[in-house]
KOLLOPA-254720 format. One line per field, with one value per residue (C-alpha): residue number from 1; y, z, x. Coordinates in Angstrom, 1 decimal. Example, Ala and Ser with C-alpha at 12.3 -4.5 7.8 and 13.67 -1.06 7.14 Angstrom:
2
n = 1, 2
v = -4.5, -1.1
w = 7.8, 7.1
u = 12.3, 13.7
This chain:
436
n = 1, 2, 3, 4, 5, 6, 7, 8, 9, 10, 11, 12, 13, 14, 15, 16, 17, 18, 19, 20, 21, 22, 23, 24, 25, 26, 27, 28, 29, 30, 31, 32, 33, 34, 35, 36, 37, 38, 39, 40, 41, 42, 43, 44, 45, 46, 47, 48, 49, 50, 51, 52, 53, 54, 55, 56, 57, 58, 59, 60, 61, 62, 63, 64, 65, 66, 67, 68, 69, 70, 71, 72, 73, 74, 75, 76, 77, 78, 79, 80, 81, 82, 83, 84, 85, 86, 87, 88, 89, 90, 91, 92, 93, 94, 95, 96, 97, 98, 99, 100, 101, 102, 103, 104, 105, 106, 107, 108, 109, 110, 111, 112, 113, 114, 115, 116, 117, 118, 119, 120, 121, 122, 123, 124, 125, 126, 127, 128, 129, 130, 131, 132, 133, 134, 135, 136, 137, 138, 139, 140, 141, 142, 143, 144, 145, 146, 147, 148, 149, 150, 151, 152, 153, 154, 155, 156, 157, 158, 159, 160, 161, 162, 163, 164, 165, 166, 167, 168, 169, 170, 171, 172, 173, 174, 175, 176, 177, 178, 179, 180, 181, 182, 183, 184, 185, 186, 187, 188, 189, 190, 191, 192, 193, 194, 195, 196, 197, 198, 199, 200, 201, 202, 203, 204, 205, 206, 207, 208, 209, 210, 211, 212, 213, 214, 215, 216, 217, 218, 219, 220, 221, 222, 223, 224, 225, 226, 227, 228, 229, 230, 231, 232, 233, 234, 235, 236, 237, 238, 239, 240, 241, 242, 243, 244, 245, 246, 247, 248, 249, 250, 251, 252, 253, 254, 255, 256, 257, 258, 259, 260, 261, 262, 263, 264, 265, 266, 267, 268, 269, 270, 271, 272, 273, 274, 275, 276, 277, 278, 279, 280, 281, 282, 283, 284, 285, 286, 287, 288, 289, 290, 291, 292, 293, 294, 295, 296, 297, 298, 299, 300, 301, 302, 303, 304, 305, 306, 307, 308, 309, 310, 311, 312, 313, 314, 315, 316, 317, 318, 319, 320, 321, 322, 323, 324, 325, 326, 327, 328, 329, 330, 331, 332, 333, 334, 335, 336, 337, 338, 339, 340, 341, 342, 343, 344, 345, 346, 347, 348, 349, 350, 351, 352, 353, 354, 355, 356, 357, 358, 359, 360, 361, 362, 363, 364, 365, 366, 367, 368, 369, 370, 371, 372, 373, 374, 375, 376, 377, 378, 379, 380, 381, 382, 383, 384, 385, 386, 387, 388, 389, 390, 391, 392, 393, 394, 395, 396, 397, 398, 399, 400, 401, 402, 403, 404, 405, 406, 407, 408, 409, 410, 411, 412, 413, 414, 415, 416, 417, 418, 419, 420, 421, 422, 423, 424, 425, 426, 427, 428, 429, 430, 431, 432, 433, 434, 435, 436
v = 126.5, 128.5, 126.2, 127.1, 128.0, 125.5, 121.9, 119.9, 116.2, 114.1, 116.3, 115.4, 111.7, 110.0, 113.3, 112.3, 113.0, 114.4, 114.8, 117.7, 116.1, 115.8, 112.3, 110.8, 109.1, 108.0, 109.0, 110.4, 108.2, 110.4, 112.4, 111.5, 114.5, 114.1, 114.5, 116.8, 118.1, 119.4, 121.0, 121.7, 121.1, 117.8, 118.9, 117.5, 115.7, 114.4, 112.7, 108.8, 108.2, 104.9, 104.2, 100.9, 97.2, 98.6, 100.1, 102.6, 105.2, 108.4, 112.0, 114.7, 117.5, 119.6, 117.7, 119.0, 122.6, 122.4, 120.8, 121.1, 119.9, 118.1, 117.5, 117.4, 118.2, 116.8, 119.3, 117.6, 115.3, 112.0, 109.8, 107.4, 104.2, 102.3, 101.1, 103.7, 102.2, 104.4, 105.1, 105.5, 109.4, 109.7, 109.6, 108.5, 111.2, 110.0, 106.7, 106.8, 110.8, 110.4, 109.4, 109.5, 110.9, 113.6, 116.3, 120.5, 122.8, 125.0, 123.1, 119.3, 118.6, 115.3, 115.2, 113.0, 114.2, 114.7, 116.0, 117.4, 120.7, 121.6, 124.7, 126.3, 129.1, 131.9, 130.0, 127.1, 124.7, 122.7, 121.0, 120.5, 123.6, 122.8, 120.4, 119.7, 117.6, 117.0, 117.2, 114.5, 114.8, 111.4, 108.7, 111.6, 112.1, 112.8, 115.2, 117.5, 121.0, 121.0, 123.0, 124.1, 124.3, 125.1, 121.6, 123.0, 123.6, 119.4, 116.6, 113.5, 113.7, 111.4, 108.2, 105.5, 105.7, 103.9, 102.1, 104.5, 104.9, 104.6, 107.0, 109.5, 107.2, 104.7, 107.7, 108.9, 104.8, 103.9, 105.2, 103.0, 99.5, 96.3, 95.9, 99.5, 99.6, 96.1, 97.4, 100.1, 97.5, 95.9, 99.5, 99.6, 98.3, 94.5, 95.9, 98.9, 97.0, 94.3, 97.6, 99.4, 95.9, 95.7, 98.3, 97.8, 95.9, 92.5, 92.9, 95.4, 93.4, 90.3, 92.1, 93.4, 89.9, 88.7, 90.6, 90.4, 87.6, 84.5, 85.7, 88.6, 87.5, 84.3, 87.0, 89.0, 86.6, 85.4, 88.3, 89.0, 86.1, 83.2, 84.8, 88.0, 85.6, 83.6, 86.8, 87.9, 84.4, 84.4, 87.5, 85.8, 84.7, 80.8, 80.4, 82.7, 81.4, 78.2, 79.1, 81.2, 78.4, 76.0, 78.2, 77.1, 74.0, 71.5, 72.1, 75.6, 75.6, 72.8, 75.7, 78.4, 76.5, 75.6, 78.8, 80.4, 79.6, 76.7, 77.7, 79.7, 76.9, 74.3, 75.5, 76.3, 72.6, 71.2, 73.2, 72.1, 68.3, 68.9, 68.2, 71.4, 72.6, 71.3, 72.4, 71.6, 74.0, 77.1, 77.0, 79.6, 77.3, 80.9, 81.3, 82.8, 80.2, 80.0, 77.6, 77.5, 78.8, 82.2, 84.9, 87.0, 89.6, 88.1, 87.1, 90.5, 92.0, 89.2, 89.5, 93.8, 93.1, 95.0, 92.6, 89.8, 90.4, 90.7, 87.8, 86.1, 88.2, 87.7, 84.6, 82.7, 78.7, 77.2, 74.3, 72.3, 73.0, 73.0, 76.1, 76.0, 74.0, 71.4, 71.5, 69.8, 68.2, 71.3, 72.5, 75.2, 78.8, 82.0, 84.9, 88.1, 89.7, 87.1, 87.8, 91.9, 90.5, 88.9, 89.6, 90.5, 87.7, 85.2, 81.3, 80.9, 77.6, 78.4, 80.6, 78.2, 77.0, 73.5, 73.1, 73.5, 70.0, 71.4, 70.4, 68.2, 69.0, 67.0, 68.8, 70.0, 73.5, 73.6, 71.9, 74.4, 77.2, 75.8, 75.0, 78.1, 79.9, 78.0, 78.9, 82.8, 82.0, 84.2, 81.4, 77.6, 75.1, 72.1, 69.4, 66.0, 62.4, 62.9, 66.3, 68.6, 71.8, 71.8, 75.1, 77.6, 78.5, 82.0, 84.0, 86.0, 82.1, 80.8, 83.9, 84.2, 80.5, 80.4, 83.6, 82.4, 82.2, 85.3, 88.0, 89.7, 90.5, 93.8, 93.5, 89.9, 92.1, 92.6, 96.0, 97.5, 97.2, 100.4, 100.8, 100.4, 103.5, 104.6, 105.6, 106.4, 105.7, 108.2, 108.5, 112.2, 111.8, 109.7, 111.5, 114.4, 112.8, 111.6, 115.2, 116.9
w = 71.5, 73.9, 75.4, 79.1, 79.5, 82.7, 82.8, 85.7, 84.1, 86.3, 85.8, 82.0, 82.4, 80.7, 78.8, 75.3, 72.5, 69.0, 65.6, 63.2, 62.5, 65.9, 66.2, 69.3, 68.8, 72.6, 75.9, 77.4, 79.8, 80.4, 79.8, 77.5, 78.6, 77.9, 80.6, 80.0, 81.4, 84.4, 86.2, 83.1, 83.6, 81.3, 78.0, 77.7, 74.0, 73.9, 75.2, 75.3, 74.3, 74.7, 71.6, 71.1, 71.0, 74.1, 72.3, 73.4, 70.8, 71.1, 70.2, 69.5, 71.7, 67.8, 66.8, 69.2, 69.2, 72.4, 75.4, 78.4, 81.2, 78.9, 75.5, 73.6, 70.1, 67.6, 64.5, 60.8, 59.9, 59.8, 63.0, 64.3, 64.8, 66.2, 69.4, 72.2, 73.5, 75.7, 75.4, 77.6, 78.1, 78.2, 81.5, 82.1, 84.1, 86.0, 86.1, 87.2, 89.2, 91.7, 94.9, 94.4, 98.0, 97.4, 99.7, 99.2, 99.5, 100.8, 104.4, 102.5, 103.9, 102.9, 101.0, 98.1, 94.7, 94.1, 90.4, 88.2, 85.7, 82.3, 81.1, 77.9, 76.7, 74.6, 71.8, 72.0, 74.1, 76.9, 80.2, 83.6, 85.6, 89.1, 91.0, 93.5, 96.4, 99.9, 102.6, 105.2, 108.9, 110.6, 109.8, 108.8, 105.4, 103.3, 105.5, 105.0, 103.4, 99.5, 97.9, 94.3, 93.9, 90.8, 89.1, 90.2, 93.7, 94.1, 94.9, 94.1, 91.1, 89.1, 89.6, 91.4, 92.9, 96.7, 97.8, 98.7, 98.2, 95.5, 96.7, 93.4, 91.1, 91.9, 91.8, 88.0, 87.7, 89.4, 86.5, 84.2, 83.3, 84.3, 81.1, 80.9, 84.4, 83.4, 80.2, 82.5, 85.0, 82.0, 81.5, 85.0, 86.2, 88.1, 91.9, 91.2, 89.1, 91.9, 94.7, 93.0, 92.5, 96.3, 97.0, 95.2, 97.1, 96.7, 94.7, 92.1, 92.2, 91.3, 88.3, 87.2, 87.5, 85.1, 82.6, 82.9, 80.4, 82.9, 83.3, 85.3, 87.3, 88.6, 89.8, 91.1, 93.4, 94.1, 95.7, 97.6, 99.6, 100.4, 102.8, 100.7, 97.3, 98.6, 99.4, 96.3, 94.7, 97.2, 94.7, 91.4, 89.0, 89.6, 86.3, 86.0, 89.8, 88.4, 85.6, 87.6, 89.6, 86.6, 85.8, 89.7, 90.6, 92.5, 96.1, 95.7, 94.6, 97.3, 99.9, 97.9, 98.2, 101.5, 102.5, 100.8, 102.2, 101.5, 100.2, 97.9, 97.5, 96.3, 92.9, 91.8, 92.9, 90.7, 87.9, 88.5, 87.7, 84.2, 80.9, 79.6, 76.3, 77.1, 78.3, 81.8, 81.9, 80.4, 82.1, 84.6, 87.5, 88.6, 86.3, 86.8, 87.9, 89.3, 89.9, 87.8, 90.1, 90.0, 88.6, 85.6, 87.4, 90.1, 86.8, 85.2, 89.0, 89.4, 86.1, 86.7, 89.6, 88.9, 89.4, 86.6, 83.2, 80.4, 79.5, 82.3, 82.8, 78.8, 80.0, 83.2, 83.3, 85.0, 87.3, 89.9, 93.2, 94.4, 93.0, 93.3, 91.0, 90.4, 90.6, 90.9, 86.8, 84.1, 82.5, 80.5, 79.6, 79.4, 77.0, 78.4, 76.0, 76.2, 79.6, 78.5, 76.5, 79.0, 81.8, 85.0, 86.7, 84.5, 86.0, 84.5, 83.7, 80.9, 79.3, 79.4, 76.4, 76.0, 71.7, 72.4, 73.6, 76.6, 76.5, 78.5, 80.4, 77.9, 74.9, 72.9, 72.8, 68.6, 69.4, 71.7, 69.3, 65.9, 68.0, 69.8, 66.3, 64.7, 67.2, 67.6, 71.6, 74.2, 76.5, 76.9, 79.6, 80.3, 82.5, 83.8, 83.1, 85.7, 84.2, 86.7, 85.8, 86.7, 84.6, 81.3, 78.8, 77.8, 74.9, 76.3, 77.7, 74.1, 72.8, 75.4, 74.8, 71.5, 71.0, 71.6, 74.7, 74.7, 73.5, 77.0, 76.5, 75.3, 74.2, 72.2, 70.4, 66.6, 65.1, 62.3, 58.4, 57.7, 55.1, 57.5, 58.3, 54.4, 55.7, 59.3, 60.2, 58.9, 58.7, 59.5, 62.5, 63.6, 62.7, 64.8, 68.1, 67.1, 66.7, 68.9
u = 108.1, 110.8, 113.6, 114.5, 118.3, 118.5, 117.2, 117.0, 117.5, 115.6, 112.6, 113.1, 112.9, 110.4, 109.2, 108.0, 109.7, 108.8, 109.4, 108.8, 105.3, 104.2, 104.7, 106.1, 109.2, 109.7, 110.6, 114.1, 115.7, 118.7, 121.5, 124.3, 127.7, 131.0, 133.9, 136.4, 139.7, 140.5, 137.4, 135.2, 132.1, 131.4, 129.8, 125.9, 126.1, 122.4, 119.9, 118.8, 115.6, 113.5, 111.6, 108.8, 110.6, 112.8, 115.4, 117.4, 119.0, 121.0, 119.4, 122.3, 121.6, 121.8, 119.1, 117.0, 114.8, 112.9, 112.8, 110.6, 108.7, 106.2, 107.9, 111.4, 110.5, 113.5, 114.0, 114.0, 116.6, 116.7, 117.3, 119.9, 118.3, 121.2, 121.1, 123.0, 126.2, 127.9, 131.5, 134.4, 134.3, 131.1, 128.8, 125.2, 124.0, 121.1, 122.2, 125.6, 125.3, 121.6, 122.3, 126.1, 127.7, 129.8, 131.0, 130.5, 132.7, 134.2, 133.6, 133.5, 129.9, 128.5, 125.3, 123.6, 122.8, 119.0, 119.2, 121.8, 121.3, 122.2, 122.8, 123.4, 125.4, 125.5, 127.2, 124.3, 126.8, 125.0, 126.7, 126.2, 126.3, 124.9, 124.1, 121.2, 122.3, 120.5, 122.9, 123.0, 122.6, 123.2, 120.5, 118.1, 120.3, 117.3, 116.0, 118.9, 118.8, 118.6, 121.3, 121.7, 125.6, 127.7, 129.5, 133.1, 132.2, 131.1, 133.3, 133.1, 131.4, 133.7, 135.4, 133.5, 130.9, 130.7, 127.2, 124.4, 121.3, 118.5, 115.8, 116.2, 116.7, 114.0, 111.9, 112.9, 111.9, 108.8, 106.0, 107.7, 105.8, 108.0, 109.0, 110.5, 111.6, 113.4, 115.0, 116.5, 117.8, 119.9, 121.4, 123.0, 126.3, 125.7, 125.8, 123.6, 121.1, 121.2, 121.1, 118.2, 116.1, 116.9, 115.2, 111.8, 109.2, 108.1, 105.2, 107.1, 110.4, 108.5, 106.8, 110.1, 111.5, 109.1, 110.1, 113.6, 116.4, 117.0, 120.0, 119.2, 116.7, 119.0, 121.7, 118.9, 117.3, 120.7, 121.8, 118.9, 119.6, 117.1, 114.3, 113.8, 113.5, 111.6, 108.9, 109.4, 108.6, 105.4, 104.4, 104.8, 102.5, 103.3, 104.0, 106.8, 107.6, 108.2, 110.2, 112.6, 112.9, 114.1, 116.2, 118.0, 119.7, 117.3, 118.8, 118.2, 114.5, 114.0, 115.6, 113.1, 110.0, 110.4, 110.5, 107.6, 104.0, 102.7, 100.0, 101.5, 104.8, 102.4, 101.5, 104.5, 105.4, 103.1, 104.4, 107.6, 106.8, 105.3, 107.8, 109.1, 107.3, 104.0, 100.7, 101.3, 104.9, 103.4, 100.2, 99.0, 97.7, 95.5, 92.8, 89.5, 87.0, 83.4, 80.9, 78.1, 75.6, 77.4, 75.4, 77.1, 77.6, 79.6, 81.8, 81.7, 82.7, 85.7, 87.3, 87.3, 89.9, 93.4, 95.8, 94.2, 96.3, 93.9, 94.5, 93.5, 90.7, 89.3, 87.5, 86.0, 86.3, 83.1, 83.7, 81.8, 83.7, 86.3, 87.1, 91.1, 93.2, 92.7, 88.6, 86.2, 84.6, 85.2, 82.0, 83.6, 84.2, 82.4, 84.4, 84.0, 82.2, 79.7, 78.9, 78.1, 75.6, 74.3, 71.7, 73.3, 71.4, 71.7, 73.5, 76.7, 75.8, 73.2, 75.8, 79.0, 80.7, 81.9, 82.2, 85.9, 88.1, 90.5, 94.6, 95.9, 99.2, 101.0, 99.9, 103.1, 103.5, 103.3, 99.4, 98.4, 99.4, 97.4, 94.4, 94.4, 94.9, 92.6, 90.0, 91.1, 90.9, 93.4, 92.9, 92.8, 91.7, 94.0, 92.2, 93.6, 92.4, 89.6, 88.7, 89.4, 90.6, 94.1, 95.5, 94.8, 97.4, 96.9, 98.3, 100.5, 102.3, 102.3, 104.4, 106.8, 107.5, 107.6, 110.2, 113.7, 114.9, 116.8, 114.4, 114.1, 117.5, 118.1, 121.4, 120.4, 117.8, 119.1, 119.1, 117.4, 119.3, 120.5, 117.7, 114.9, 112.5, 113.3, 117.2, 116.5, 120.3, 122.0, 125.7, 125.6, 123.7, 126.4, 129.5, 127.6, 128.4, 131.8, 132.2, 129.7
């Protein structure tokens, strides 16, 4: 594999990365350069791959014997698994350099950087050479001409950067999963993570939120102020609407709730009510359900929609009507993969299964985990005293409850041993950025 002699960095991120063996390691998530004096170009060091569990880790620019538009390929060695932690003369290219405003010389026009470029040398030395930037014309700023322009010929490159835009580097982000996109969040400075979650919309903002510490998603939909929130909180999953709202003082969620729709407000009210660490608390109030007149392939056609989670969708909960929470009496549950073994046109009520008692909102959470062990299920019903289907508890509710309170938060997220991955951290590999 040839390596180009100019790589434009946003183009690189989320590239997979592999080892010697073919294996993929992760995905780049940008640029790791170190500033030096005067107008020296800073000096690209490595790259900072993503790898599984969200961790972020540094890749020596030495280590590495290709790069381009599809793959980095890492050369043998062993590999620093310690999570990356920038450090004070270093700089985050994509992260802290798209949509920076800087002016061009020689005639100091204004334009915003699109993508930056490193280039290597002769002597094997990468660092940023040029710099693609959109010059801005009134209101129209994106509309600009693009120009490619050489690192020394850019000002404004270092220091702080002043509020602009997020149009480049919400697009390096937006094919990443919420819980990648929310990992990156965590990596940004407070006002530009609270700037770039600005700027998503509702519906991807709320799925970010969900997957983001407490913490973050308080300061968040804090600094959104109250009518945006409450649209976003319009597109959550109640449950998770709820349990931002907890996270609130009273006053406030009374402000948020009255705000939303009622329609969707209500739910999340109800959530609200139940004891934390029960049934009731870490229930989705949203499950599939259909009467039991419904055909199987009405069930097999609902539970194919794109917004259920899999969870959700792994099973349909057969009630008499009405069909919203709470329903009318609870008959049961059909498991998806019954209903492929059924005929399309079969009545959900002959295929309903019943053998299994539902929770009740006041089950404790250790209860709901055993029986939903015991039973290998992904889902549970939770009915009231007049059983009506008022909720389900699924899977993917029990874990996130049951992991301590902080696991969202990348930073709270422990570190290998230095013997894990037969020696993966290496002390050479480290002593190779200290020295570059």
């Amino acid at each position: 594999m040839s390596t180009p002699t100019r790589v434009y960095l946003a183009r690189l991120a989320g590239v997979a990365v592999f080892d010697p063996n073919g294996d993929q390691v992760g995905r780049v998530r940008d640029a790791v350069a170190r500033l030096r004096a005067g107008q020296r170009p800073p000096e690209v060091v490595g790259l900072v791959a993503e790898i599984p569990m969200r961790r972020r880790i540094f890749l020596s620019i030495n280590r590495i014997i290709s790069i381009d538009a599809d793959a980095v390929v890492l050369g043998s060695g062993t590999l620093n698994l310690r999570r990356f932690e920038k450090r004070p003369n270093e700089l985050l290219v994509l992260q802290e350099l798209l949509d920076r405003r800087v002016q061009l010389d020689p005639d100091d026009r204004a334009a915003t950087v699109v993508d930056v470029a490193m280039e290597c040398s002769r002597a094997g030395d990468w660092s940023l050479a040029r710099v693609a930037a959109r010059e801005q014309t009134g209101r129209l700023a994106r509309r600009g001409n693009l120009q490619q322009v050489e690192w020394e010929k850019v000002r404004g490159l270092s220091g702080l950067a002043e509020p602009g835009g997020t149009a480049n580097l919400l697009a390096v982000l937006e094919d990443m999963r919420p819980a990648d996109l929310a990992n990156a969040l965590q990596d940004l400075p407070d006002a530009r993570r609270n700037e770039v979650a600005a700027a998503l919309d509702d519906p991807r903002l709320a799925d970010v939120l969900s997957e983001l510490p407490e913490r973050d998603q308080v300061e968040i939909l804090t600094a959104l102020g109250r009518e945006r929130a409450a649209d976003v909180l319009e597109e959550m999953d109640p449950d998770d609407a709820a349990d931002l709202l907890g996270e609130l003082p009273p006053p406030e969620q009374d402000v948020l709730l009255d705000l939303m729709e009622p329609d969707e407000a209500d739910p999340v009210r109800q959530l609200l009510k139940y004891t934390p660490g029960t049934a009731g608390s870490v229930m989705t109030s949203e499950p599939v359900i259909l009467p039991p007149d419904a055909t199987v392939a009405e069930a097999l056609a609902r539970i194919r929609e794109p917004q259920l989670s899999p969870a959700v969708a792994a099973q349909v909960f057969v009630s008499r009507a009405p069909m919203a929470t709470p329903t009318g009496r609870y008959l049961g549950m059909v498991h998806f993969q019954r209903l492929l073994r059924e005929p399309p046109a079969d009545l959900l009520g002959g295929v309903v299964v019943n053998d299994i008692d539902p929770l009740r909102p006041t089950t404790p959470l250790p209860e709901i985990t055993r029986r939903m062990a015991t039973y290998d299920l992904v889902a549970m019903p939770v009915i009231d005293l007049n059983n009506r289907l008022v909720g389900a508890v699924t899977v993917d509710d029990v874990l996130d409850h049951l992991l301590p309170p902080d696991w969202r938060d990348r930073d709270a997220v422990p570190g290998p041993p230095p013997e894990a991955a037969d020696g993966a951290v290496s002390a050479d590999v480290s002593t190779e950025r200290a020295d570059g």
